[in-house]
C-alpha positions as CSV (number, residue, x, y, z in Angstrom):
1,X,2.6,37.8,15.0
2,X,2.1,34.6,17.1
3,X,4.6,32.6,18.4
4,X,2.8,29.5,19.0
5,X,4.2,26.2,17.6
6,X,3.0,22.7,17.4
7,X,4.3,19.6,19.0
8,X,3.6,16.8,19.3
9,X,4.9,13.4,21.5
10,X,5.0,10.8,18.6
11,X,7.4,11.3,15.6
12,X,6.2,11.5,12.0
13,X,4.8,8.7,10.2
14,X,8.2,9.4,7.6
15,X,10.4,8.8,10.7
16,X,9.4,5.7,12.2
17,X,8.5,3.2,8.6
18,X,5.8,0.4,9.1
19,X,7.1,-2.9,11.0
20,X,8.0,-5.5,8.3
21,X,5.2,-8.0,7.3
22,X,6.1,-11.6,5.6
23,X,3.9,-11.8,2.5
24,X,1.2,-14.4,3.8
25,X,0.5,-11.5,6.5
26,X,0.0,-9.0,3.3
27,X,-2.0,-11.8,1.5
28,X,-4.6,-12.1,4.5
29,X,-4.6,-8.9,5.1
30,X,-4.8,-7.3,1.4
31,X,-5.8,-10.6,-0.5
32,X,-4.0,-11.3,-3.9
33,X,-2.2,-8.9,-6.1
34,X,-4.2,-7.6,-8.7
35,X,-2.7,-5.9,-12.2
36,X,-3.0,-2.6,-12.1
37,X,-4.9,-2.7,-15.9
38,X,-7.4,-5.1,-16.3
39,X,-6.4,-7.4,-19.7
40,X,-8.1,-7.0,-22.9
41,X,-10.8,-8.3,-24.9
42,X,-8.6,-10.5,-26.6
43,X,-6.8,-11.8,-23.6
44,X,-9.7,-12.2,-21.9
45,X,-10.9,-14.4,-24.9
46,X,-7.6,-16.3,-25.6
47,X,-6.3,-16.6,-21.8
48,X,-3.4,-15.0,-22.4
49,X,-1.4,-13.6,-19.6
């Protein structure tokens, strides 16, 4: 058997969380937020939201 491990010099991504971002950052960044489902026929038709 082998006795080799693997390190490495920067933690894991789950240790050190992304560096807060104020929503008009997101918005450039991303654009707007979408809905996940795209609406209907008839709310498509009627505008409904």
């Amino acid at each position: 058997m082998s006795s080799l491990s693997y390190r490495s010099s920067s933690p894991d991504r789950w240790v050190k969380p992304k560096a807060y971002s104020d929503a008009s950052l997101r918005y450039q960044q991303h654009g707007k937020i979408l809905p996940m489902e795209e609406p209907g026929f008839f709310a498509r038709l009627f505008g409904a939201r």
